[in-house]
C-alpha positions in Angstrom: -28.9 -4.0 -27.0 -31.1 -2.3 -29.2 -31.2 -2.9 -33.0 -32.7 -1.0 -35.9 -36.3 -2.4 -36.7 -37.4 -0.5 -40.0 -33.9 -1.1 -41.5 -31.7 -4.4 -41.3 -28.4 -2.7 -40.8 -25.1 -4.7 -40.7 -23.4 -2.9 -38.0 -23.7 -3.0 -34.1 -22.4 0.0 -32.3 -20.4 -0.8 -29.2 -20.8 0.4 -25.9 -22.5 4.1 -25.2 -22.2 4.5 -29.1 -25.5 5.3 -31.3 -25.9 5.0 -34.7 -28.3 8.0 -36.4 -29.5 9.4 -39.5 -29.6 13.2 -40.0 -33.1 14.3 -40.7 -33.6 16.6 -43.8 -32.0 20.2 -43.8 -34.5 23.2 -44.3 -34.6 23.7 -48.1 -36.1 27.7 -47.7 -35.4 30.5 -44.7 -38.1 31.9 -42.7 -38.8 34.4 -45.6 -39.5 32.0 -48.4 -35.5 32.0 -50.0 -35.0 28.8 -51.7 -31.2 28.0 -49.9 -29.2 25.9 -52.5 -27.2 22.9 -50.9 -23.8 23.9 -50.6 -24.7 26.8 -48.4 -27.2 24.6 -46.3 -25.6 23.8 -43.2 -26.1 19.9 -42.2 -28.9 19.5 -39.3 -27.9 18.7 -36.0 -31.1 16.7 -36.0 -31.2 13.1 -36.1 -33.0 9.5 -35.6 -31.5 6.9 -33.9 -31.4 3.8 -35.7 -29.3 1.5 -33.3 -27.8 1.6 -29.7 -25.2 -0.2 -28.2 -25.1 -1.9 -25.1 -24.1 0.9 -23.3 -20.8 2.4 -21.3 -19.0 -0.4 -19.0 -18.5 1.0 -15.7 -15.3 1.4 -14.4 -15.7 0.5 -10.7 -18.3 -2.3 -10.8 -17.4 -3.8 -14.3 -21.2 -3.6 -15.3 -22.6 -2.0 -18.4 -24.6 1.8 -17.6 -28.2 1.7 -18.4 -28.7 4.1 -22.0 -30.8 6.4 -21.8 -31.2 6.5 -25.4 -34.0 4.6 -27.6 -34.3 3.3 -31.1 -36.6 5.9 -32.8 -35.3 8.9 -30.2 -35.3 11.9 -32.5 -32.2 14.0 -30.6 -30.1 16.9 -31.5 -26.3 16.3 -31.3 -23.2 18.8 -32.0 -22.3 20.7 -35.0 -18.9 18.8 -34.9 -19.6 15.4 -33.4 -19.9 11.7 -34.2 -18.3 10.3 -37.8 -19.9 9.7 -40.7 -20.0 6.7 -42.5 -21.9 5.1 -45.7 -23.3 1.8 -45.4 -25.1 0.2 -48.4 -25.6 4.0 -50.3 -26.7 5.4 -46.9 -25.4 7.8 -44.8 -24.7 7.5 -41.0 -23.6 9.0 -38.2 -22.0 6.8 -34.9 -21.5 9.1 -32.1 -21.3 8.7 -28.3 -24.1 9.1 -25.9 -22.5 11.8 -24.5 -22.5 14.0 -27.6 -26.4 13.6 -27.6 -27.4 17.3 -26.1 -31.2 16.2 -26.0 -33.9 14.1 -26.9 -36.9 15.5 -28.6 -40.3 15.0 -26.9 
């Protein structure tokens, strides 16, 4: 299991779950409009900051190798994961499924 080395969190994700944190929103468009925040839309951007120990496998009872890091930058979907605040930050804990890629 992987665990968050810049930040001591106190949670552990289980199984294929990741924990991330959204990357900033774009504050202007492409033609220099300053976008106030309740029209920004929230990035689908984020940094993984913990991994569990991935999915247990049905058939053999062992647990599926992640093929998600600590420090991955991905992009997930508009609607996925949950958010949760832990110690005045905010997170997001979704499955390894909802990750659509990982950024090189």
């Amino acid at each position: 299991m992987a665990t968050a080395t810049a930040k001591k969190l106190k949670i552990r994700p289980l199984d294929d779950r990741l924990v991330v944190e959204r990357l900033e929103a774009e504050e202007r468009t492409r033609g220099g409009i300053v976008l106030p925040d309740s029209v920004r839309e929230k990035p689908q951007v984020a940094k993984v900051i913990a991994t569990g120990p991935g999915k247990l496998l049905e058939k053999t009872g062992e647990r599926g190798q992640m093929s998600v890091k600590v420090g991955d930058t991905i992009f997930f979907g508009k609607y996925s994961g949950t958010e949760v605040e832990l110690e005045g930050e905010k997170y997001v804990i979704l499955r390894e499924s909802d990750v659509l890629a990982i950024q090189e």
